[in-house]
C-alpha positions in Angstrom: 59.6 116.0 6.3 62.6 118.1 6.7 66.1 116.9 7.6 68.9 119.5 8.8 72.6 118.5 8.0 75.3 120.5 10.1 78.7 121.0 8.9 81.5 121.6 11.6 84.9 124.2 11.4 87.7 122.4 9.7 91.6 123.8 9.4 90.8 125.7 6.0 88.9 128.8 5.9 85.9 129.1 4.8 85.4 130.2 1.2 83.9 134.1 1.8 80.2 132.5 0.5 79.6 129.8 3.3 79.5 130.0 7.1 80.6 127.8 9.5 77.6 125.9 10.0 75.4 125.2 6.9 71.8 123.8 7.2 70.6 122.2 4.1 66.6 121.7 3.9 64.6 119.4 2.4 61.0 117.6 2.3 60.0 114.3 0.9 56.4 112.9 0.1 55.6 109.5 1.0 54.4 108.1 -2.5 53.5 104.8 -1.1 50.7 104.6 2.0 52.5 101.5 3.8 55.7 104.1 4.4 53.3 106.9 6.7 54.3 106.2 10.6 51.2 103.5 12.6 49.7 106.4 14.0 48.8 108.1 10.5 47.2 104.6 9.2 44.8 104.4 12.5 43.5 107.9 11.7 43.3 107.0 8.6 41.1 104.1 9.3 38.6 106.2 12.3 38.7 108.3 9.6 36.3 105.9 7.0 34.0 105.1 9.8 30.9 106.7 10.3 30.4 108.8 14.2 29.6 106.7 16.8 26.5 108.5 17.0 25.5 107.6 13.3 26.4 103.8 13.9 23.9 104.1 16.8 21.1 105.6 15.0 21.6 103.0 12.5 21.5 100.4 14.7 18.4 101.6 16.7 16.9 102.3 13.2 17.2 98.4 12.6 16.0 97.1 15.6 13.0 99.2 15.6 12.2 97.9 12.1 12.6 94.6 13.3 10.1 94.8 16.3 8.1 96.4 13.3 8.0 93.5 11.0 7.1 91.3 13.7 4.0 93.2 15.0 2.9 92.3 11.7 3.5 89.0 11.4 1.5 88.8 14.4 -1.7 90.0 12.4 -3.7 87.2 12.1 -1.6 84.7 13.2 -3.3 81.5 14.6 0.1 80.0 16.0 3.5 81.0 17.1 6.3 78.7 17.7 10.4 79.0 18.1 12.7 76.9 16.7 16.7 76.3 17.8 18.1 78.3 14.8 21.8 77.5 16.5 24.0 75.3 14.1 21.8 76.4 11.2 23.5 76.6 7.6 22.2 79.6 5.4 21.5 77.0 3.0 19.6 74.7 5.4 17.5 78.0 6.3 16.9 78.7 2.5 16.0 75.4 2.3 13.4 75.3 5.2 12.0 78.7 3.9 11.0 76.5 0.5 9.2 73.8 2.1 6.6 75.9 4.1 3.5 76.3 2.7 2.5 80.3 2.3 0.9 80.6 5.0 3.9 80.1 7.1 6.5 82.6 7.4 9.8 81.9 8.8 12.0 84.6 10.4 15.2 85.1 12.5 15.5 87.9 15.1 16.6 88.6 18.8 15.2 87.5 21.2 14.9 90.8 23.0 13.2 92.2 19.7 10.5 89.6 19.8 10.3 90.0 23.5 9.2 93.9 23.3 6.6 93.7 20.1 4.9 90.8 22.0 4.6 92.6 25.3 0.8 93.0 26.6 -0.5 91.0 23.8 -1.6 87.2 23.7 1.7 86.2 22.9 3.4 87.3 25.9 3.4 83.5 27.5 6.1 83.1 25.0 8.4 84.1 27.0 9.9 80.7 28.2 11.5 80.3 25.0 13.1 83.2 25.1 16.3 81.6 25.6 19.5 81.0 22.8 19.2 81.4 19.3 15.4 80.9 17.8 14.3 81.3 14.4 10.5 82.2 14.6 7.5 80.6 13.0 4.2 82.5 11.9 1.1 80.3 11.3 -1.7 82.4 9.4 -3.7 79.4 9.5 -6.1 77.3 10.7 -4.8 74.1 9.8 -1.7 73.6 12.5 -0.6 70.1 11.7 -0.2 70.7 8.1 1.9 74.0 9.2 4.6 71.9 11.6 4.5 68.8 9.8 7.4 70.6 7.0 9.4 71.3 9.6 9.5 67.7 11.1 10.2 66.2 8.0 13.3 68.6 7.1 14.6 67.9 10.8 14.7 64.6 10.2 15.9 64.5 6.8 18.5 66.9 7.8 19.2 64.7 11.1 18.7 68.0 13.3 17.7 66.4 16.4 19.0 69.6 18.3 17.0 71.7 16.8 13.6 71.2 18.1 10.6 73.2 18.8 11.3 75.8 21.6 7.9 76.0 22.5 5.0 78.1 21.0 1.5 80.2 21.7 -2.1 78.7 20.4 -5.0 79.9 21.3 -3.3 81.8 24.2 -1.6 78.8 25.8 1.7 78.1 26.1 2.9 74.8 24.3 6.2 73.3 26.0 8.4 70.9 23.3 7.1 67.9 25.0 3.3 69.0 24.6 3.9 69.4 20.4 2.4 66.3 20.0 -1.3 67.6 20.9 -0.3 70.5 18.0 0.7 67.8 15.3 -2.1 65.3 16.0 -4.7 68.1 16.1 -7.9 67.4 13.7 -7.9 69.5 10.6 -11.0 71.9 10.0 -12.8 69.6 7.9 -12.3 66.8 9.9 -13.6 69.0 13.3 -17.0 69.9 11.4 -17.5 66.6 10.1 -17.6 65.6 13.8 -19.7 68.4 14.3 -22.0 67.5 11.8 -22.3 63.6 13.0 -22.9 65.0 16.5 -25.5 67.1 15.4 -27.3 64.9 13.1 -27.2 62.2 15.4 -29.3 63.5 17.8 -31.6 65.1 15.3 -32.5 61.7 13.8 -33.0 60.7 17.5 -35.4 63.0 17.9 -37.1 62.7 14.8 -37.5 59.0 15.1 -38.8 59.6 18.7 -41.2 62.3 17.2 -42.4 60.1 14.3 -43.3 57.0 16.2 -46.3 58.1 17.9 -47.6 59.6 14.9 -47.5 56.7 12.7 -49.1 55.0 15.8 -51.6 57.3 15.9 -52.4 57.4 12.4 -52.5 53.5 12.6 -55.3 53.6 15.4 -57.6 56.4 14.1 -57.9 53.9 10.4 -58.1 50.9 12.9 -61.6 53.5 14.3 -62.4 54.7 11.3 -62.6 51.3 9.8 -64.4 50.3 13.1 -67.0 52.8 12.7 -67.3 51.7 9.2 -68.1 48.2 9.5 -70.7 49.4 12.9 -72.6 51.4 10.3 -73.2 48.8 7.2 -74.7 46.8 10.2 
């Protein structure tokens, strides 16, 4: 900074060295940061952030990665469901995470992200849940109840009443909240081929009772003959 002092004619003279008007020069360094003028510190601080354009591609980078990881959650998955993730903890979510068994995978994106790695796939009838905040649930399994059955019991140790089930995708269909209770009380595998098997043997047994009968009858009359014939011939 320079500064310039003037000096005006007085009654004396001069001395022969000086003029009537002296400037005097100086510049000073601001040592301490907090003493440079407003405008300085908001360059300062555009200064440390990245381009718009770099934010952008970051951000475009991330969401892409995100429709990415989803995609693949979707491989062989037997069920999809949302959850309200609003009013969640980081703890409580940690906490959740723990609970589910391995073949459930728990994750937390936008609903517009979801949205476009589900488009023209099975999943699509998702959509109605597409609404608020939703943490998103991955079934790779066959056995459904066991899957959502975690989840209800931390809701209700947790006293999470808000956060219900959204809705979710099995099979292709759409499952409002109020339907859940068909997921939950759905047979597990080994109970569906047990009823398989019963059904199947059931009839079999039927039919081999039905098949049987006559034979033994028929074995029954041709002793009743032979011994017939027998007792004909010693006469």
């Amino acid at each position: 900074m320079e500064a310039t002092l003037f000096t005006f004619p007085t009654s004396k003279p001069p001395p022969p060295s000086l003029s009537y008007s002296h400037t005097l020069s100086f510049k000073t360094q601001f040592k301490n940061p907090l003493s440079l003028p407003t405008s300085h510190l908001l360059i300062l601080r555009r200064s440390s952030l990245p381009p718009a354009s770099i934010r952008a591609a970051i951000s475009r980078t991330k969401k892409e990665e995100t429709v990415e990881k989803v995609r693949r959650q979707l491989e062989d998955c037997y069920l999809l469901a949302g959850i309200k993730y609003e009013g969640f903890t980081v703890k409580q979510f940690q906490e959740l995470r723990r609970s589910l068994p391995e073949t459930t995978k728990l994750l937390v994106a936008k609903n517009t992200l979801v949205l476009k790695a589900i488009e023209g796939t099975k999943w699509e009838v998702l959509k109605p849940c597409m609404n608020g905040m939703n943490a998103w649930m991955f079934v790779h399994s066959e056995e459904i109840p066991a899957a959502l059955k975690p989840y209800r019991d931390f809701q209700k140790e947790k006293k999470l009443d808000t956060n219900d089930f959204t809705g979710a995708v099995f099979e292709g269909k759409f499952y409002t909240p109020e339907e859940f209770k068909t997921l939950e009380l759905m047979p597990t595998r080994a109970e569906v081929y047990a009823k398989v098997l019963g059904a199947l043997q059931g009839p079999a047994m039927a039919v081999m009772g039905t098949l049987q009968a006559p034979a033994r009858d028929l074995v029954m009359v041709l002793k009743a003959y032979v011994k017939k014939l027998g007792e004909s011939g010693g006469q």
